[in-house]
Structure formats: structure tokens, C-alpha cells
N, C-alpha and C positions, 0 to 999 in steps of 0.2 A: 614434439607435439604439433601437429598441422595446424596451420595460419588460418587457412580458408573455409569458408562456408561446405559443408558435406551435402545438406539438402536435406532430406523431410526426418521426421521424427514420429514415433509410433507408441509410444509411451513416458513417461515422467521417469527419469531417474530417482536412484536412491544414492544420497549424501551419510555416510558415518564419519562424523566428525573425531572418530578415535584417535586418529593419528595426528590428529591437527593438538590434540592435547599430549600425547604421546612426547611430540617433538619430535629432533632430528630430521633424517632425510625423508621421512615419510610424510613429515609436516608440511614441506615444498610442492612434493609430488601429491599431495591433496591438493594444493593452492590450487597448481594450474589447473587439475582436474574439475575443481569448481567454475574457475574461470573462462574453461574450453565449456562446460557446461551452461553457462550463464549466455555465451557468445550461441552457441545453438539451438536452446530450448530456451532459456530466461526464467526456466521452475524444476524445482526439485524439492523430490521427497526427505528430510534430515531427521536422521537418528542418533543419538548421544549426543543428543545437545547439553547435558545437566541442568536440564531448567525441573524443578521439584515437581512431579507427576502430581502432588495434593494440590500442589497450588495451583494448576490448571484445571483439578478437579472443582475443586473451591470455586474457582472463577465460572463453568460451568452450573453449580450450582448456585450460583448466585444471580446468573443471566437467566436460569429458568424462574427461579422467584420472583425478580424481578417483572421480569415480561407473563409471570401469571398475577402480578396485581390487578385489581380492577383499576376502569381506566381512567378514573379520579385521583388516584394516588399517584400513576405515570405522570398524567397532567402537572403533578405539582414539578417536574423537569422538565415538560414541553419545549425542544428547539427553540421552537417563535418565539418562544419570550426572551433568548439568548440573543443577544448582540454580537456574540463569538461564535454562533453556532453550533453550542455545546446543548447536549441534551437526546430525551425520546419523541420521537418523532413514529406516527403510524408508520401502515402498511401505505405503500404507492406517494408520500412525500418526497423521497429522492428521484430526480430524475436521471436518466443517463441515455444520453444522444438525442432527447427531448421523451426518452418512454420510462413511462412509470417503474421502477422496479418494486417486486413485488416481496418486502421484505419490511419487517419492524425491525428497530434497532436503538439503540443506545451510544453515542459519540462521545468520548472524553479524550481531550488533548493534554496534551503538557500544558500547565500552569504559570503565568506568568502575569507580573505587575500589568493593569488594563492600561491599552494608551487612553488619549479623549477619541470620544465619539468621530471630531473631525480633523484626526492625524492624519499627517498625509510621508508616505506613500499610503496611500490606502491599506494594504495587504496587514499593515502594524496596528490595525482596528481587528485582527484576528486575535492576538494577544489578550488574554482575562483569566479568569477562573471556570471552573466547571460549575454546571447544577449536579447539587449530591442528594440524594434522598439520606435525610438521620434515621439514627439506627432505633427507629423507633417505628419507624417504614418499610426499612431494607436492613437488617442487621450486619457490619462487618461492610457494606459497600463502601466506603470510602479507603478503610485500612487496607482491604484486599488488592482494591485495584491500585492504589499507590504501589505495595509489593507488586502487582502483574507488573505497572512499566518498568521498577527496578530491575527485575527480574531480566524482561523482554528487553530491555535497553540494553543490559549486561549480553545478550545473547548475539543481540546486535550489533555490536562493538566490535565481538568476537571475530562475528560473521563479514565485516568490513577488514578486519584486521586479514582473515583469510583472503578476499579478494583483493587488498593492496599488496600482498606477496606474491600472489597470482600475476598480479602485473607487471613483476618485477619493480612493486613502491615498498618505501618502507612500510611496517605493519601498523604503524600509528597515521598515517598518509590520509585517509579519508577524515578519522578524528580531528586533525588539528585543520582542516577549513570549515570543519562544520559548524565554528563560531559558539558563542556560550547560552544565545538561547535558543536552545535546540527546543522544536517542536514536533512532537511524536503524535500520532493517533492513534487510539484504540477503538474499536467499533465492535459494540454485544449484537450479536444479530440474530435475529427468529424467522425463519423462513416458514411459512405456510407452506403446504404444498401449491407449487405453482400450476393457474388455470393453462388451457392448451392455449400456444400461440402467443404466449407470453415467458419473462421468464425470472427467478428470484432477484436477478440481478444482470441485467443485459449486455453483451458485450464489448469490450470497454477495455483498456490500458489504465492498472493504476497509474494515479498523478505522481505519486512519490518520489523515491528513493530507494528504499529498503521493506520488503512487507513478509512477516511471519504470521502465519496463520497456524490458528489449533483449529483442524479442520471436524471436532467431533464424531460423531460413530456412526453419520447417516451421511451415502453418496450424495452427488447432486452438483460438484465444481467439475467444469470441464476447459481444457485447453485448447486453441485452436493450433491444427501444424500447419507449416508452408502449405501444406496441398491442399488447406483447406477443412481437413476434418477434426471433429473435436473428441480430443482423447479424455478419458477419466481420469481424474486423480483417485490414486488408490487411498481408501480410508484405512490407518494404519495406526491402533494404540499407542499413544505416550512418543508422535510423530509431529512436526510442524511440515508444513509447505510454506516452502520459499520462493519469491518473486521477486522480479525487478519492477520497479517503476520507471515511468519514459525521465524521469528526472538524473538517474543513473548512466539513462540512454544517453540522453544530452551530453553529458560530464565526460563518456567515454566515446565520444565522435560516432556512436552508433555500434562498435563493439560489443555492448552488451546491450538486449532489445525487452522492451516491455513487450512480451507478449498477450496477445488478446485472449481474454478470460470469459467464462458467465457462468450462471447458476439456475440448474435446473432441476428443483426438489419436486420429487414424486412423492414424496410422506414429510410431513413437517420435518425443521432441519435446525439445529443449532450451531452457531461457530462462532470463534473469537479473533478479529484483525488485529494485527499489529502492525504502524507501518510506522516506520524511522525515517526521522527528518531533522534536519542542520536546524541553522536560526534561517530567519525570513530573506535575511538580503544576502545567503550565500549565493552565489554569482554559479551560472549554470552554463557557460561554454566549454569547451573541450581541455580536459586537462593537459598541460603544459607537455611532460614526461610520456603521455601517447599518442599526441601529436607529432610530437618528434620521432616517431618510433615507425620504422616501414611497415616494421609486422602486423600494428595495428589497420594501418592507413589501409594496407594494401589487402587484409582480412575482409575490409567491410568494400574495397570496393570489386573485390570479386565477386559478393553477393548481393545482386539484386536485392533479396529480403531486408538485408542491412542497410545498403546504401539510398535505399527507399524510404526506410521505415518512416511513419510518418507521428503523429500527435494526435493526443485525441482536439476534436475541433472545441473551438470558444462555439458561446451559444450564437455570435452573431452570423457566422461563418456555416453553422447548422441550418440557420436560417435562409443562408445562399444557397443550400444544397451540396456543399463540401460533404463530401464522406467523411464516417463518424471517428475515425482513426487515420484519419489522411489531411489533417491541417498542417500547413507549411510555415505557420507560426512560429516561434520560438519564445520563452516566457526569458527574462534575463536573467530576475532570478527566482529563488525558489518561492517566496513570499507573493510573487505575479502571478506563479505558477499554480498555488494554494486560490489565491484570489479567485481567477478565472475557473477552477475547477467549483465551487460556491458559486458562480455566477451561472454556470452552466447546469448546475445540480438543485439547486435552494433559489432561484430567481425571484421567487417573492417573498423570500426570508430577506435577500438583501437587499430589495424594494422596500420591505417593511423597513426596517432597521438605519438604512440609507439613501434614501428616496435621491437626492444627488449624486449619488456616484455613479459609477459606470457598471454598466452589468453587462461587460465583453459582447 
């Protein structure tokens, strides 16, 4: 399998995870296959994944009832009043590279005992509980989406398990640093159709790690390639899209690359994020076993696009005029890394909330 950078891309592959469940030698030769895929695209289209096609139905129907309540009943889970920054939040509250995106949405993180108000590292004031509407509001929202993360957690495990064989790690390799309070996100999201000149969701690198999308039955996510143009993801029933996050980047000395995303809905749009993450203070410099390894080293520094990649910037850095995916930053670990992307995205949610801290 070739080391190096090949150069541009023109469409999103498709992943069947057949053979990964299969076993044997087909199981290997998927590995690398994902992982030479992840190193030149950073997304792919996956099929056979066994995640129950209801239960993603389920979840779909539950984000459209949701987000057609009136907006009295949304309100009783409003963000701002989160101190975790869990919750519904309008159209144009998220920021990204300082422009509104234009999308309502829904955020529920993994669960975990609240620190105090003024814990410090900072980042460990992310840790609490979700706002849940009772089922006297939302029928089924709270049981559903406990199943979605199980579910999605499960799939992502998988899917870590697949790229640490890929790298020649063992399959359990990414699991056992990712520490025991793992914190996951999921995001219900309603796109409007986006006005001209704007766009659902602007272009941006997730923060993450690991991010699976059920990307629903309406176009509108696009990828950018080296050369600059942005290809379609294809909409493809009982399908996820899979991405990297710059946090993966980091981990793999640039190896595998956040690629730059956005969303551009011509007709109202529905989807559901998933995106997999360790506990807060896993630690984000380059792993041990592909640092030592030439094939990696000398992969990324044949490629310009690799050996460049940059981060998306902190808000203060926005502020300097640094380009929006070109900070030379590094968070240490992931918990910094969550921080700063809230600092950058929610500024006066973490002004409300923490009027002393730092807001990058």
C-alpha cells in the first residue's frame, strides 16, 4: 500500500464493513484500506455497520417532533440556562470562525457527576447532566437517545478498533488511553434552507476525534479537496458518514487530517451527529508507535496538505486575523481542546456562565 500523499480527490468513498465482521485476511486488508482512506480524504461513506435502521428511524422522528414544538416548550431546554452547554439553542446561536451558522439544533453530551462551578482545569466545568424534556413533552426522548449513544458508541469502538489495526496497533489501542470518562456528543440538527451567501453550517474542521453522521434523505453536506472544490456527500439510505476530527489529527502526527466540511441546504434538512471522545485530560500529542515509525513520518512529510494542516483558530487568534483553519496552536489535551471550541462557538454562553474565565 503506498506511504505518500497521491493528491486531490473527486468524490467520498464507500466503506462496507463486511469483512471487518467477516474476520480473517479480509479483516486486515479493510484495516489498511480505511486507514490509507482516512490519510487522503478524512470521510467516508459506511455500510454494514449493524446499527438497527429503527432506531435511527426513531431518532429522526423524534428530532422532527421535537424541533416542531412550539417555542415555549424548546425553551424549557434552552442552552443558556446550561452551565454545560447542553441543550436547544435557535437558528444562528452557534458561531463558526465568528459567522453565524444557520441551523437549530439540539446538544446532548455523555453524562457525568457536575464538578463545582469554579473547578479548575477549567475544561472539567464541562462535565454535568443534560436538559431532557419528560415524556409528557417529548415522548421516548430521553430512553431513545440513551439507546442512540449506546448504540453509536458501540459502532465507534468498532470503528477505532478498525483503524488501530490499520496502523499496525493492537485493536483495543485507541480504547484503553481514552480514559473512563469518556465524553461523546450528539447534535439533533434542523437546517432551514440556507439564505444566499451564507451557509447551514460554515466551513470548519470538527474539534473531535471520531464523528458519525446519519446524514438523512436531503443533500446539502459538502467536502472540500486539495484543489479546493467541494464535493457532495452522497445521500445514501441506512448509511453513516464518517469523519475525522483535528483531535485524531494531532494523535496521529498529521497522518490522518480533519478535513474541511459545510452545509449547504437548498430545502429544509435534517441530521443527526455523533462524535466520539476519550475523558477530558487525554493528552493529544502524537502517539508513541507512529512516531517511531518512518512510514508514517515520512507519509506526512511528503505532503504539503499534511505536513501543513493547520487547526481551526481560538476566538482570540480570529480576532488577529489568523485564518479560520490555519492556527498553529496545539490544545494538550482534549478537555482544552472542547474548552476552546465553546469559547470560540457559545462566547457569551461562557461569559454568562463564567464571567472569570478565559474565553481563548
Amino acid at each position: 500500500m503506498p506511504a505518500s500523499f497521491r493528491g486531490d480527490f473527486t468524490e467520498i468513498p464507500v466503506i462496507d464493513l463486511e469483512p471487518w465482521w467477516r474476520g480473517g485476511r479480509d479483516r486486515v486488508a479493510l484495516a489498511h484500506r480505511v486507514c490509507y482512506i482516512c490519510h487522503e480524504v478524512g470521510f467516508f461513506v459506511l455500510v454494514d455497520h449493524r446499527v438497527d435502521p429503527q432506531l435511527v428511524d426513531s431518532v429522526f422522528s423524534l428530532s422532527r417532533r421535537l424541533f416542531e414544538l412550539p417555542l415555549e416548550k424548546k425553551q424549557l431546554i434552552d442552552k443558556r440556562r446550561s452551565r454545560h452547554f447542553r441543550g436547544w439553542e435557535a437558528v444562528g446561536s452557534e458561531y463558526t470562525n465568528n459567522r453565524p451558522d444557520i441551523r437549530e439544533q439540539v446538544d446532548l453530551w455523555t453524562e457525568h457527576p457536575p464538578r463545582s462551578p469554579d473547578v479548575s482545569p477549567v475544561y472539567l466545568r464541562l462535565l454535568g447532566p443534560n436538559q431532557w424534556l419528560d415524556d409528557a413533552v417529548l415522548p421516548g426522548f430521553k430512553g431513545t437517545m440513551e439507546r442512540w449513544f449506546e448504540e453509536l458508541g458501540g459502532l465507534a469502538r468498532t470503528l477505532l478498533g478498525v483503524l488501530s489495526v490499520g496502523l499496525g496497533l493492537a485493536e483495543g489501542y485507541f480504547e484503553s488511553i481514552f480514559g473512563t470518562e469518556q465524553m461523546s456528543l450528539t447534535k439533533l440538527i434542523r437546517y432551514p434552507s440556507t439564505p444566499e451567501g451564507q451557509f447551514g453550517v460554515n466551513p470548519h474542521h470538527d474539534a473531535g476525534f471520531l464523528t458519525i453522521l446519519a446524514p438523512g434523505e436531503t443533500a446539502g453536506l459538502e467536502v472540500e479537496s486539495p484543489s479546493g472544490n467541494w464535493i457532495p456527500v452522497p445521500t445514501v439510505r441506512n448509511t453513516f458518514v464518517i469523519n475525522l476530527g483535528e483531535m485524531l489529527q494531532a494523535m496521529t502526527g498529521n497522518y490522518f487530517v480533519a478535513t474541511p466540511h459545510r452545509v449547504f441546504a437548498r430545502e429544509p434538512r435534517y441530521s443527526v451527529g455523533y462524535f466520539h471522545g476519550p475523558s477530558l485530560e487525554t493528552p493529544l500529542e502524537p502517539l508513541a508507535p507512529l512516531v517511531a515509525n518512518p512510514r508514517y513520518r515520512g507519509a506526512v512529510a511528503a505532503s504539503p496538505r499534511h505536513a501543513n494542516a493547520g487547526f481551526m483558530a481560538r476566538r482570540s487568534e480570529l480576532q488577529e486575523g489568523v485564518g479560520d483553519m490555519q492556527s498553529g496552536y496545539r490544545a494538550s489535551v482534549y478537555g482544552e481542546q472542547l474548552w476552546n471550541y465553546f469559547c470560540r462557538s457559545y462566547p457569551d454562553n461562557v461569559a454568562r456562565h463564567y464571567p472569570n474565565a478565559s474565553i481563548g
